[in-house]
C-alpha positions as CSV (number, residue, x, y, z in Angstrom):
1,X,78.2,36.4,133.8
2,X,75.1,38.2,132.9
3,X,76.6,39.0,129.8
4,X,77.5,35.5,128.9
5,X,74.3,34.4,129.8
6,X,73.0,36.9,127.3
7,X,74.8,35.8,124.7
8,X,74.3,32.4,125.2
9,X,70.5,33.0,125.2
10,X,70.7,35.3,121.4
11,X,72.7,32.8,120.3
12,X,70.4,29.8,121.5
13,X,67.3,32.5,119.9
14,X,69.3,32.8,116.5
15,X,69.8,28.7,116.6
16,X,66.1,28.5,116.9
17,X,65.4,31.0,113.8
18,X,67.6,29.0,111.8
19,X,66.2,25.9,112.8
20,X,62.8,27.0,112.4
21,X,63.8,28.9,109.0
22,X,65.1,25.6,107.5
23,X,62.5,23.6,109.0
24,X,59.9,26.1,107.4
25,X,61.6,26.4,103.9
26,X,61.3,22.6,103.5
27,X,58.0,22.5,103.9
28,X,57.3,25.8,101.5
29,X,58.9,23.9,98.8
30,X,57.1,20.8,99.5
31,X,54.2,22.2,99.7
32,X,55.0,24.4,96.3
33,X,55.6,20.8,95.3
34,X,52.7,19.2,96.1
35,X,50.2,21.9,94.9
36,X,52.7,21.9,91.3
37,X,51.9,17.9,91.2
38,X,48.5,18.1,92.6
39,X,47.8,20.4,89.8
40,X,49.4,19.0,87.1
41,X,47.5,16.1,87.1
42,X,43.8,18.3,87.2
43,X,45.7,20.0,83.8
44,X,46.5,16.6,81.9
45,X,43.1,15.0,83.0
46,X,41.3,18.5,82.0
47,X,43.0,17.8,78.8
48,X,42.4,14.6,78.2
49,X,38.7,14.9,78.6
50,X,38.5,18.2,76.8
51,X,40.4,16.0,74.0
52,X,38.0,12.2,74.5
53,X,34.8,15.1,74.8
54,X,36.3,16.6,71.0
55,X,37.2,13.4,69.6
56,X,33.9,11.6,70.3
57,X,32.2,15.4,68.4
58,X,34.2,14.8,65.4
59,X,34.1,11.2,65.2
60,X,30.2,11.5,65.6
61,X,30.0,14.4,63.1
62,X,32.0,12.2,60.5
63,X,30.0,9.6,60.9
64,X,26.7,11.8,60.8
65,X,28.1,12.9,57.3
66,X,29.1,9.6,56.1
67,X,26.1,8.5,56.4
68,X,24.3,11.6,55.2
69,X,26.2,11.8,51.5
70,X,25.5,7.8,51.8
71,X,22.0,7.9,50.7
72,X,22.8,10.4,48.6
73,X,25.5,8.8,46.7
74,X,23.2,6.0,46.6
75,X,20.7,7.5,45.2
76,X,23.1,8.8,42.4
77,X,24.6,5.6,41.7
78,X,20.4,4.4,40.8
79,X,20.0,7.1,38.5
80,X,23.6,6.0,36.7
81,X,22.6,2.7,36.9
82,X,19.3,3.4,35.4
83,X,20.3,5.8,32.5
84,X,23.0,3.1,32.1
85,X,20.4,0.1,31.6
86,X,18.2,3.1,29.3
87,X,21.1,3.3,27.5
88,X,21.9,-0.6,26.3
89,X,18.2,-1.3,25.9
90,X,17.1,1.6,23.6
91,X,17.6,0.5,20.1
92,X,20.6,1.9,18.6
93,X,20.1,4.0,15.9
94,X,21.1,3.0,12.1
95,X,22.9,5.6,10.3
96,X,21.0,6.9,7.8
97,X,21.6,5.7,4.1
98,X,19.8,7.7,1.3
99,X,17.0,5.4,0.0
100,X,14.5,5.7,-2.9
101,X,10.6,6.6,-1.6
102,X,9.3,3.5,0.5
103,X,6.7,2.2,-2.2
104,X,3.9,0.0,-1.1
105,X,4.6,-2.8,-3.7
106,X,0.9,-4.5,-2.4
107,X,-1.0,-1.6,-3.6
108,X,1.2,-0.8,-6.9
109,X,0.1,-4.8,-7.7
110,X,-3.6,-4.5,-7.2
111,X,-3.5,-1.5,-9.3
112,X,-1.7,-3.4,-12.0
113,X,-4.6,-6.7,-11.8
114,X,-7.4,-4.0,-11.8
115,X,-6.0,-2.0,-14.8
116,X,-5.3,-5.9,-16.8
117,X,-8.9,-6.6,-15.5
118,X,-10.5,-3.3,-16.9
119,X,-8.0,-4.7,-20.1
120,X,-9.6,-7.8,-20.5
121,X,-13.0,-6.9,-19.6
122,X,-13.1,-3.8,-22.5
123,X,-11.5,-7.0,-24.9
124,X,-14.5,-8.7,-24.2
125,X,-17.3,-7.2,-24.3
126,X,-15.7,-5.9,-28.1
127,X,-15.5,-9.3,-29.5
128,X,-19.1,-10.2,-28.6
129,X,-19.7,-7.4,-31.6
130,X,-17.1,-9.4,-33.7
131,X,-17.9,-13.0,-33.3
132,X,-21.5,-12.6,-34.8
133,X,-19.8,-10.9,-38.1
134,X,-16.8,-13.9,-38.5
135,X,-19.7,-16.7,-38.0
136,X,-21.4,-14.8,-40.8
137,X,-18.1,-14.4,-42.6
138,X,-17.1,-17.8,-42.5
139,X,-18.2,-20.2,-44.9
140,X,-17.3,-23.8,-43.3
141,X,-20.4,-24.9,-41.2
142,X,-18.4,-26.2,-38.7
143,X,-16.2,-23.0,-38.2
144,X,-19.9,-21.0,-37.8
145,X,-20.9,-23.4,-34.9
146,X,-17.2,-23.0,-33.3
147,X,-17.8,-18.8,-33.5
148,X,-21.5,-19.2,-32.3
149,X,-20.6,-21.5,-29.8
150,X,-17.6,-19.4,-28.6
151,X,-19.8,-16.2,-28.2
152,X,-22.0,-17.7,-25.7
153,X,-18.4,-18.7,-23.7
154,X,-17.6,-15.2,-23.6
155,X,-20.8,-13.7,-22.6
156,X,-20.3,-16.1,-19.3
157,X,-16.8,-15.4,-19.2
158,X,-17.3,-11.7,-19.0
159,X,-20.2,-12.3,-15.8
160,X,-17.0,-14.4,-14.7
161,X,-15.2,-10.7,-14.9
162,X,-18.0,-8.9,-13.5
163,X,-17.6,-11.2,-10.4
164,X,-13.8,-10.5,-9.7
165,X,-14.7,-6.8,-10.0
166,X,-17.2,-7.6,-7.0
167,X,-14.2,-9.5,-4.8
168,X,-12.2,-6.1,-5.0
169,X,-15.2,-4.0,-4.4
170,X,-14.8,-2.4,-7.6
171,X,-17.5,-1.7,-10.2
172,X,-17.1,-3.6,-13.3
173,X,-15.6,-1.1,-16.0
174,X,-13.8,-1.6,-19.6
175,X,-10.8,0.2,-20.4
176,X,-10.1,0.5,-24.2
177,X,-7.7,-2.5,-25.2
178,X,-5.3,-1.4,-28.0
179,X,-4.4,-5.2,-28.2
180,X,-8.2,-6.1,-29.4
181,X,-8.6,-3.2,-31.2
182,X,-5.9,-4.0,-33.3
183,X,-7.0,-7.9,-33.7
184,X,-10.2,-6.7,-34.4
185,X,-8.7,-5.0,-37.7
186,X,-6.9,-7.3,-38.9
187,X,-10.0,-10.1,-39.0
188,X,-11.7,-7.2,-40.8
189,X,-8.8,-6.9,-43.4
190,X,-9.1,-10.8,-43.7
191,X,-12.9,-10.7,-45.0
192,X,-12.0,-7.8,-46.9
193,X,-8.9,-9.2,-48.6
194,X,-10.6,-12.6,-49.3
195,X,-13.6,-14.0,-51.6
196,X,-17.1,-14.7,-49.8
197,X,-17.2,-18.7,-49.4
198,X,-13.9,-19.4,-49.9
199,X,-12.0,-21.7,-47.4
200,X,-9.4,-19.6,-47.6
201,X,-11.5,-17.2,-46.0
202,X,-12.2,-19.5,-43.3
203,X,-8.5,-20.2,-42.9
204,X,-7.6,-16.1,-42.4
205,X,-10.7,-16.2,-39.9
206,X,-9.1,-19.0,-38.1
207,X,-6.0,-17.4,-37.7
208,X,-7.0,-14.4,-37.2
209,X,-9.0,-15.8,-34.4
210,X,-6.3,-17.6,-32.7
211,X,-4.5,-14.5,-32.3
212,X,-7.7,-13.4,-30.1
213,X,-7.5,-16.4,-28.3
214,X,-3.8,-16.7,-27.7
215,X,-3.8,-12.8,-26.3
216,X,-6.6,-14.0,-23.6
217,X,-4.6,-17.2,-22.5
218,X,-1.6,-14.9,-22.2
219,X,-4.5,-12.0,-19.9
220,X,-6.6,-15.1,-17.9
221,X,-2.6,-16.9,-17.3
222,X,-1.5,-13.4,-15.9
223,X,-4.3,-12.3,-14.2
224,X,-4.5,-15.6,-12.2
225,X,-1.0,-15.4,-11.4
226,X,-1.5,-12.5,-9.5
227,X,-4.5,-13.3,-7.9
228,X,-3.0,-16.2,-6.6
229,X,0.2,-13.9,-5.5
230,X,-2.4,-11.2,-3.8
231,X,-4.2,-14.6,-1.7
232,X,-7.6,-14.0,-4.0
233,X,-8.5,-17.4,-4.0
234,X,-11.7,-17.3,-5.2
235,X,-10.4,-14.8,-8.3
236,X,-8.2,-17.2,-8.9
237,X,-10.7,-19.7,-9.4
238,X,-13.0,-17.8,-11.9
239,X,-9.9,-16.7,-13.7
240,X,-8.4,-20.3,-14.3
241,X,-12.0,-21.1,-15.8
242,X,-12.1,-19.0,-18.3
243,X,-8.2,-19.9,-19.4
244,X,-9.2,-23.3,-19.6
245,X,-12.1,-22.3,-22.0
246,X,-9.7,-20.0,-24.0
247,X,-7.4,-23.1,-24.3
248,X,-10.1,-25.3,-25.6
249,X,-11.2,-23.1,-27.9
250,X,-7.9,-22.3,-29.5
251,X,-7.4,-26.5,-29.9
252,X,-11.1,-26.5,-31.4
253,X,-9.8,-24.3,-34.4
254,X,-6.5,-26.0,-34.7
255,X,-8.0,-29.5,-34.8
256,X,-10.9,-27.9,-37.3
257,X,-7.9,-26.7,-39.4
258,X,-6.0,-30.0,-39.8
259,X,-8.9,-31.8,-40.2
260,X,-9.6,-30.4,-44.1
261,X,-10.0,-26.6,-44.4
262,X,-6.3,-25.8,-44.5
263,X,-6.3,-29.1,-47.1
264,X,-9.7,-27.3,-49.4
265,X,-7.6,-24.3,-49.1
266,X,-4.8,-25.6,-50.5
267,X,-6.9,-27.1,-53.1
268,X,-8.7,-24.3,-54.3
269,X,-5.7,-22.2,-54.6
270,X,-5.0,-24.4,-57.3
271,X,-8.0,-24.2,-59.1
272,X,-7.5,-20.8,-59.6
273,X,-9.8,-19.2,-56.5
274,X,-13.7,-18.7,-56.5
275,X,-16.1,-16.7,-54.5
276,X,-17.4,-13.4,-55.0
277,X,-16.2,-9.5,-54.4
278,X,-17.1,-8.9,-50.7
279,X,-20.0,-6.8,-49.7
280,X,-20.1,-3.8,-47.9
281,X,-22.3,-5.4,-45.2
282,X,-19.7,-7.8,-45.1
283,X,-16.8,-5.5,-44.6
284,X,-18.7,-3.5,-41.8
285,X,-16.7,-4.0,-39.2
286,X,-16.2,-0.6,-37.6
287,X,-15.3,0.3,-34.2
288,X,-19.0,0.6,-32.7
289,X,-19.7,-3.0,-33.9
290,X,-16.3,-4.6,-32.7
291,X,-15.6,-2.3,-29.9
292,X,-17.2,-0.5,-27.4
293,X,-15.4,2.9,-27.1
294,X,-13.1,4.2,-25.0
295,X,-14.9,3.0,-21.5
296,X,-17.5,0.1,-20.5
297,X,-19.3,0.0,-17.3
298,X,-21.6,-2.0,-15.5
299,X,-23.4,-0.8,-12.5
């Protein structure tokens, strides 16, 4: 009985183990359970901060160098911009073409008037020499006055010159005129080559001094031209007086001409000629008398 009751007691004591055992092993596992899902959620949420705390870093940092190449690329895009605009405004540059020396034309012109004034001038003052000798030359009183007359329009005429050397600043100087030198011997060959008092003496004279005049229409037309070309009004002026004058007096000695010398000439070609051999005071013509050397100059 005791026996039984042992048993029955072990058995009731192994009941209790088992019961306790399986009650206990539940609540391991639970509780293995509950700390696995208690910490799985710290694990997730520590990684989901640990990745919002990155991701706000690198988001920030990006943005922190966006905007630090901004200024910069900025900045670059100015100076392009700039160089750009440099660029299209500079002038372009021509391609080069082989030309001739650049020539100032202006001074090349002045040079020319001033050397045609130093002409002119020389031409001049040389036939104040030889307008006294054809008025004593000539034997038609009327062809005397026209030479005296004429020498008292040149002396004006060459204070006309000596004025336009003044407007350029220049001092009035003569350059030898081969033009007038060679007039100058041909009127001399015409008192030579004819008889003293002869109208045809006076004719040769009268061509002889058309010549001179028709060479200073052609110098005064020229020279006033290019005064008027260079804006020298004022040389203009004197200029076109003293081709008037010319102009006149080369009509006085045509009209003279026409009028009866040509017609005596005629005449007293018929008759045989008359007059006497020339004199050697009449053939002095020489270059000091009709010329005045190589250079003239007036202070």
């Amino acid at each position: 009985m005791a026996k039984s009751t042992g048993k029955k007691a072990a058995a009731k004591k192994g009941a209790a183990k088992k019961v306790a055992t399986k009650a206990a092993a539940p609540k391991k596992g639970a509780a293995k359970k509950a700390a696995a899902k208690s910490a799985a959620p710290k694990k997730g949420a520590a990684k989901k901060v640990a990745t919002k705390a990155v991701a706000p870093k690198k988001g920030a940092a990006k943005k922190v160098a966006t905007k630090a190449a901004a200024p910069k690329k900025a900045a670059a895009k100015k100076v392009a911009a700039k160089k750009a605009a440099f660029k299209s405004a500079a002038p372009k540059k021509l391609a080069v073409r082989s030309k001739p020396t650049v020539i100032n034309d202006e001074a090349l012109l002045q040079e020319l008037f001033l050397d045609h004034l130093k002409d002119i001038y020389w031409a001049e003052k040389s036939l104040t020499k030889a307008l006294p000798k054809m008025r004593k030359a000539a034997t038609s009183p009327e062809l005397q006055q026209i030479f005296e007359q004429h020498l008292t329009v040149t002396e004006g005429q060459i204070g006309r010159l000596e004025q336009v050397f003044e407007l350029l600043g220049k001092k009035a100087q003569g350059k030898k005129c081969d033009a007038m030198e060679g007039l100058s011997k041909e009127t001399e060959s015409v008192i030579s080559d004819t008889p003293k008092g002869s109208k045809t003496r006076d004719v040769g004279l009268i061509i002889a001094a058309q010549k001179v005049e028709h060479y200073e229409i052609a110098s005064y037309g020229g020279l006033a031209t290019l005064a008027a070309v260079m804006g020298m009004s004022e040389a203009k002026e004197l200029l076109g007086q003293t081709l008037a004058e010319e102009k006149e007096a080369d009509q006085l000695l045509t009209q003279l001409a026409e009028s009866n010398i040509n017609q005596e000439a005629a005449e007293e070609g018929e008759e045989g000629g008359s007059g006497e051999s020339e004199s050697e005071d009449d053939k002095s013509m020489d270059a000091d008398e009709v010329g005045e050397g190589e250079e003239t100059s007036k202070a």
